[in-house]
ZALUMDREN-265417 format. One record per residue (C-alpha): x negated, y negated, z negated; residue in three letters. Coordinates in steps of 0.1 Angstrom, whole numbers, padded with zeros to 4 digits, always signed. Layout:
BEGIN
XYZALA ...
This chain:
BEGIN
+0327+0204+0831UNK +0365+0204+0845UNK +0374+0196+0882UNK +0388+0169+0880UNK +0356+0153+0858UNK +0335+0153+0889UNK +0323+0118+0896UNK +0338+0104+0927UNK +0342+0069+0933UNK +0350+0069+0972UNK +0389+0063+0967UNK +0382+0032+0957UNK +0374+0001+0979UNK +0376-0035+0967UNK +0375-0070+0985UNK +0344-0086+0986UNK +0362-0116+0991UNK +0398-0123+0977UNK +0419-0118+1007UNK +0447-0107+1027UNK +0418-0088+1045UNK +0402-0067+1028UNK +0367-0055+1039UNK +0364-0018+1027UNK +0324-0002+1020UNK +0314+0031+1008UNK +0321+0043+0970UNK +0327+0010+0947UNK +0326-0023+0965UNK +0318-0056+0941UNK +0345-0086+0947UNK +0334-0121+0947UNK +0363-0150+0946UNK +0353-0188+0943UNK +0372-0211+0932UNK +0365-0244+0920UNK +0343-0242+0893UNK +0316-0225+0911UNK +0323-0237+0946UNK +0310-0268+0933UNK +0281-0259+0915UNK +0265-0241+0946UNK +0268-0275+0961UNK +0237-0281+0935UNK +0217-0248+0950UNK +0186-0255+0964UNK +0175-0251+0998UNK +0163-0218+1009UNK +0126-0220+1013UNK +0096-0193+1011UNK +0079-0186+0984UNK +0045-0175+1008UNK +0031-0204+1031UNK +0034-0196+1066UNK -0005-0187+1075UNK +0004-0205+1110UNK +0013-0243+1094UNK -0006-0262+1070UNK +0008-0258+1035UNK +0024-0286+1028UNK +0043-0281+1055UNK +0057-0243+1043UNK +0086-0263+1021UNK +0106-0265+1047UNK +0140-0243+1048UNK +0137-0221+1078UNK +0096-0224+1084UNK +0085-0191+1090UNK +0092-0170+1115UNK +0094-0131+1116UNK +0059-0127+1122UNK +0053-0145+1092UNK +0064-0115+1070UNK +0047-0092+1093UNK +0012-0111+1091UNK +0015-0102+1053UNK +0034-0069+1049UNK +0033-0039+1074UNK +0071-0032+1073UNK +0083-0002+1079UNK +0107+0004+1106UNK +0134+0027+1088UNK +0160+0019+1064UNK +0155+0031+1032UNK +0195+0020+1020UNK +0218-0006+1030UNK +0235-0029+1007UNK +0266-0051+1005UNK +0247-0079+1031UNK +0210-0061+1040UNK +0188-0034+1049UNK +0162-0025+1023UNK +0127-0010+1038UNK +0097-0006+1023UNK +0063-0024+1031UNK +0030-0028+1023UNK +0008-0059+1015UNK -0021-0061+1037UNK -0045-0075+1019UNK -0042-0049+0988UNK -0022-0019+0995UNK +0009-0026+0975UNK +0037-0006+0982UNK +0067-0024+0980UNK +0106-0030+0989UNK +0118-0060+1014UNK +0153-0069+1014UNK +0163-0083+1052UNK +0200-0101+1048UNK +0215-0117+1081UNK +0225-0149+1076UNK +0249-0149+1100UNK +0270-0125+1081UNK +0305-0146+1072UNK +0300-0126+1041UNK +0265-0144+1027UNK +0272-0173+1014UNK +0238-0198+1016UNK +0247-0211+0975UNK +0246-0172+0963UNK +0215-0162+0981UNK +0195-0191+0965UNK +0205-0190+0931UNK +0200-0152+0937UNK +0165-0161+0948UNK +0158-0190+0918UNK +0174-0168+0890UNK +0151-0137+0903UNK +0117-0164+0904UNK +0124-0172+0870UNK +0131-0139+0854UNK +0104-0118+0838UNK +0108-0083+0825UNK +0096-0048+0826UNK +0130-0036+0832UNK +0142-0065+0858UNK +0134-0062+0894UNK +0099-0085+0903UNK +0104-0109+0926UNK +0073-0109+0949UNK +0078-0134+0979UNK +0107-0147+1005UNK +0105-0153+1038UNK +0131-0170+1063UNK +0135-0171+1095UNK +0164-0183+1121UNK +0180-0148+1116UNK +0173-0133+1082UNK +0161-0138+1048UNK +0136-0115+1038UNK +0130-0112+1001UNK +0106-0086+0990UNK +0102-0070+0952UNK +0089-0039+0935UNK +0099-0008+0951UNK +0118+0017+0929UNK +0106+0049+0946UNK +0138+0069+0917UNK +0167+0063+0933UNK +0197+0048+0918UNK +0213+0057+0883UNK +0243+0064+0906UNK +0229+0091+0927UNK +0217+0109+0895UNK +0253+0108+0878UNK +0267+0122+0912UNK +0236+0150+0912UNK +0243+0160+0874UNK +0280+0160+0879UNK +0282+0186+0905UNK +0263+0206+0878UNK +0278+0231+0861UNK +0265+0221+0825UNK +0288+0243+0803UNK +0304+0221+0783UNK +0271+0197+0780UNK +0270+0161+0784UNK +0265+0147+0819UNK +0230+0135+0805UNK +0215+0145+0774UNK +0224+0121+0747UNK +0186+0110+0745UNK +0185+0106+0780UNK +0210+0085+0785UNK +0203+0062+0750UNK +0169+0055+0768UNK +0186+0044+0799UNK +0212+0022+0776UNK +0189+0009+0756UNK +0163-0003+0787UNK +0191-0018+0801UNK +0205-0035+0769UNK +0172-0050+0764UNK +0170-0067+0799UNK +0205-0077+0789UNK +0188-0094+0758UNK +0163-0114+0781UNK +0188-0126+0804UNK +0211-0138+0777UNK +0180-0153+0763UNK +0175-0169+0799UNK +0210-0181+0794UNK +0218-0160+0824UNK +0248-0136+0831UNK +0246-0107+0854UNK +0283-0101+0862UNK +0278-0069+0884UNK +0258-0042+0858UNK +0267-0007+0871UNK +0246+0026+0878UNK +0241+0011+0916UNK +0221-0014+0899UNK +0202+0003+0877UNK +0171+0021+0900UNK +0143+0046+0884UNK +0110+0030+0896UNK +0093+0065+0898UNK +0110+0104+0904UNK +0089+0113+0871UNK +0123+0126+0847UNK +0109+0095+0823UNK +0106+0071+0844UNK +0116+0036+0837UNK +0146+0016+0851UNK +0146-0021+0865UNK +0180-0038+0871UNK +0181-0053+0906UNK +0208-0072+0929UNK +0216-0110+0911UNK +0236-0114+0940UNK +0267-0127+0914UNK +0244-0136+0884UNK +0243-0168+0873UNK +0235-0195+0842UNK +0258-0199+0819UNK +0255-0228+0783UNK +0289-0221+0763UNK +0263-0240+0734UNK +0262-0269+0751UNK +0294-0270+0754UNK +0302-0256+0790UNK +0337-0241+0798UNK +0341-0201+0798UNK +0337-0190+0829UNK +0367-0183+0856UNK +0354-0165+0884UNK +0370-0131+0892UNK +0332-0114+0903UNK +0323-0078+0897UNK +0331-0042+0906UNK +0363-0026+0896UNK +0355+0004+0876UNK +0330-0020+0851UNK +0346-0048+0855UNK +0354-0067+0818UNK +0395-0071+0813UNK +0383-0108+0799UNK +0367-0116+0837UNK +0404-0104+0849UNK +0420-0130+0829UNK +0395-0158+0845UNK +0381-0167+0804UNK +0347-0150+0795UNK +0313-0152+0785UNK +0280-0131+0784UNK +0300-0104+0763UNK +0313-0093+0799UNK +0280-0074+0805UNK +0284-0054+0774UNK +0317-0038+0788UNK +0296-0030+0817UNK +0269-0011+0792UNK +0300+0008+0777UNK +0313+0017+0810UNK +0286+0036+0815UNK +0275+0045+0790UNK +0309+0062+0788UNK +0302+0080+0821UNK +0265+0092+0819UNK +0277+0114+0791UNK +0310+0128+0811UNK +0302+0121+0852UNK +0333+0104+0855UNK +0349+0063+0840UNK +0369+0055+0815UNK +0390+0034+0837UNK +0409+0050+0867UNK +0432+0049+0889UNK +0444+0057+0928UNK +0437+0020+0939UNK +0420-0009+0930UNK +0454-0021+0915UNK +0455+0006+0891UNK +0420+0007+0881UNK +0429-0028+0871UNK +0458-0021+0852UNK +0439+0005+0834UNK +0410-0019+0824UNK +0434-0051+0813UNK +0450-0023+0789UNK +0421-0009+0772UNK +0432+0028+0772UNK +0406+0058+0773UNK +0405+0090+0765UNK +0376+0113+0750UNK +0389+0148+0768UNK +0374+0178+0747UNK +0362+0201+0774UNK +0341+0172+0782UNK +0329+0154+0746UNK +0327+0186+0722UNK +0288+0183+0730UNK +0286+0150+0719UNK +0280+0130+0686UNK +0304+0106+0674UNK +0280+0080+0670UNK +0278+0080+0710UNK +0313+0075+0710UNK +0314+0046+0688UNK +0289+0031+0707UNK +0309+0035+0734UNK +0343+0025+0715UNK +0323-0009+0700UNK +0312-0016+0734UNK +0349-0011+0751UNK +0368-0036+0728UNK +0392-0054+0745UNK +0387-0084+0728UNK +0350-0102+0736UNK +0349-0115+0700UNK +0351-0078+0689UNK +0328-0067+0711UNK +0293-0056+0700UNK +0267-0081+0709UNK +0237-0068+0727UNK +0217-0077+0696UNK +0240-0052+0675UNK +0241-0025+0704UNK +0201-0024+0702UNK +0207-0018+0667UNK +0236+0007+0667UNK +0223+0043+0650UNK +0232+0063+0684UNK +0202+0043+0699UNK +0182+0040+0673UNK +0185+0080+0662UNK +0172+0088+0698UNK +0146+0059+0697UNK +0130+0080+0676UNK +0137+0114+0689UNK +0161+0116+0662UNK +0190+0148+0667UNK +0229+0137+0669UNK +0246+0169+0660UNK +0282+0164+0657UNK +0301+0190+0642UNK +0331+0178+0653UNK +0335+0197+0683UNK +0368+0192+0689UNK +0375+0162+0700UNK +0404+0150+0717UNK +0415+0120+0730UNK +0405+0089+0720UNK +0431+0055+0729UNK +0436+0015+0717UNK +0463+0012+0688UNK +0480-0016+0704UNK +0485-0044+0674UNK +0448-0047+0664UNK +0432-0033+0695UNK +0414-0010+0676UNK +0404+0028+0688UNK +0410+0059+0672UNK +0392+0094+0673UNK +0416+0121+0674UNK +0408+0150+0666UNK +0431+0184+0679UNK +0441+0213+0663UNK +0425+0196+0630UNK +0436+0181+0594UNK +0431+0145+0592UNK +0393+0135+0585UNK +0379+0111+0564UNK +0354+0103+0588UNK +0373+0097+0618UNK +0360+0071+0635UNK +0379+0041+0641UNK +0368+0002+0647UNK +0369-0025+0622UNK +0395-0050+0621UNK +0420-0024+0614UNK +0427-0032+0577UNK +0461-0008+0570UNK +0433+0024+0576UNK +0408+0015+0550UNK +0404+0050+0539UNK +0386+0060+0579UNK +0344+0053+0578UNK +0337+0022+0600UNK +0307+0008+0620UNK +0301-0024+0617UNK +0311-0041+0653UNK 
């Protein structure tokens, strides 16, 4: 792998809030802007309110939205005392229930933080009760007390997605993928299917990235669940609701059609390709020196497939990639087609993707039909260069259906 492929994300710091002032974090930083649109529908959130009755009051009286007190969480859980991470708003620890011995993670979020806004954290908290999937995040209780919301789930004892890109980057892998093709089509495909339930659920996720994306257990095949709703929300273009305008997300995976303020559920797919893109290189598609750049770079649509980096990997993991990173929403690949594409199928079923074209180049959008182009160096043209469909002047190139 070449120097300059080594993943490192901590140049770049992003509002979490549109403003003159922006509030800087550690490595990507998510951005949440509100205008009208959604302003007004957190007007419609409920109350927050507990999930677990306060053992103290009578149960009809636990409805209330600030009933329990701290000591209600620790009647239940024993929590442990040290931090096991820190998010945008909270401190995760991890606890265990009492009564049975389950081990498991409690998010504590200060409500006095200017940055926790009371509509987020209970759609958060309703999207998360109604959500059920292997591969989601479990929502096991919520707690409230004049200070802090409490909201424990599973706890993912593997560590983030992130972590492992940054561990196998600083590898030296000799030309090999970041991780192994079947690796990381297992990972995709885990997460494409919660994508599939959510979209189902008619709900969006708007923030899908490797921080996300935790390993429940250290075992190598262990499963992922996809946590933090803190920007997810519903969403019923069928019934005839407007696209939605909110800029939300993180810079390096956030969709170019979310920067123009008019998108759907397709934005989550970009996401997938994003990183897709980087578990097989350690670095994204999409960079720049500053947020500002990184945004020019997505709005344009531009990557590149450098060959010290890809010559290990099969085409059909780049056209997965390439289907995934259309600019255009309506050309994207829908999650039902990505489950279906033959780079995840062929490793479904431990299937080998040898690509003898280990000379791959660049790879960038032809600018008239938004279409991208495999190029490959030092080589004749190919007949089977890969290239997208809707590009009807190079008939004679193999296409995927996207």
């Amino acid at each position: 792998m070449t120097a300059q492929s080594a993943l490192d994300f901590s140049d770049i710091s992003a509002p979490i809030m549109e403003s003159s002032n922006a509030t800087t974090t550690k490595r990507t930083c998510r951005f949440d802007t509100g205008p009208y649109d959604e302003e007004q529908a957190r007007d419609d959130m409920p109350a927050l309110a507990p999930i677990s009755p306060s053992p103290s009051q009578p149960r009809e009286e636990s409805s209330s939205s600030a009933s329990n007190s701290a000591a209600d969480i620790e009647y239940k859980y024993q929590v442990d005392p040290r931090v096991l991470g820190t998010g945008y708003h909270g401190s995760v620890r991890e606890c265990i229930d009492r009564c049975t011995g389950e081990r498991l993670a409690v998010k504590s979020i200060r409500k006095s933080d200017p940055n926790v806004k009371q509509g987020n954290l209970s759609r958060e908290i309703m999207l998360l009760r109604e959500v059920n999937h292997e591969s989601i995040v479990r929502l096991v209780d919520v707690y409230e007390d004049d200070e802090y919301v409490h909201i424990v789930t599973d706890l993912c004892e593997g560590g983030e997605l992130f972590d492992k890109i940054v561990e196998n980057s600083s590898c030296d892998n000799n030309g090999m993928p970041c991780f192994a093709e079947a690796d990381a089509a297992k990972v995709m495909y885990q997460v494409l299917n919660a994508i599939s339930y959510m979209q189902g659920q008619g709900i969006v996720h708007r923030d899908i990235k490797p921080e996300n994306i935790l390993f429940t257990t250290k075992d190598e095949d262990s499963p992922i669940k996809i946590i933090d709703f803190g920007l997810a929300r519903k969403h019923y273009p069928s019934f005839g609701e407007k696209p939605m305008s909110t800029i939300v997300g993180t810079p390096y995976y956030i969709a170019p059609d979310v920067l123009k303020r008019r998108y759907d559920k397709s934005c989550d797919l970009w996401s997938v390709g994003v990183i897709a893109y980087i578990l097989l290189c350690g670095y994204p598609p999409f960079n720049g020196a500053d947020n500002s750049e990184v945004y020019d770079a997505v709005r344009k649509g531009r990557f590149q497939f450098p060959s010290p980096d890809w010559s290990a990997t099969s085409k059909e993991s780049r056209d997965f990639i390439r289907c995934l990173l259309q600019r255009d929403p309506r050309k994207r690949m829908t999650v039902e087609e990505a489950l279906n594409h033959p780079w995840i199928v062929q490793n479904l079923d431990n299937g080998t993707d040898e690509d003898e074209d280990d000379s791959v180049m660049l790879i960038e959008e032809d600018e008239d039909n938004l279409s991208v182009e495999v190029v490959f160096h030092g080589l004749p043209a190919r007949r089977d260069s890969i290239i997208c469909t809707g590009s009807p002047q190079r008939k004679h190139r193999r296409r995927y259906a996207c």
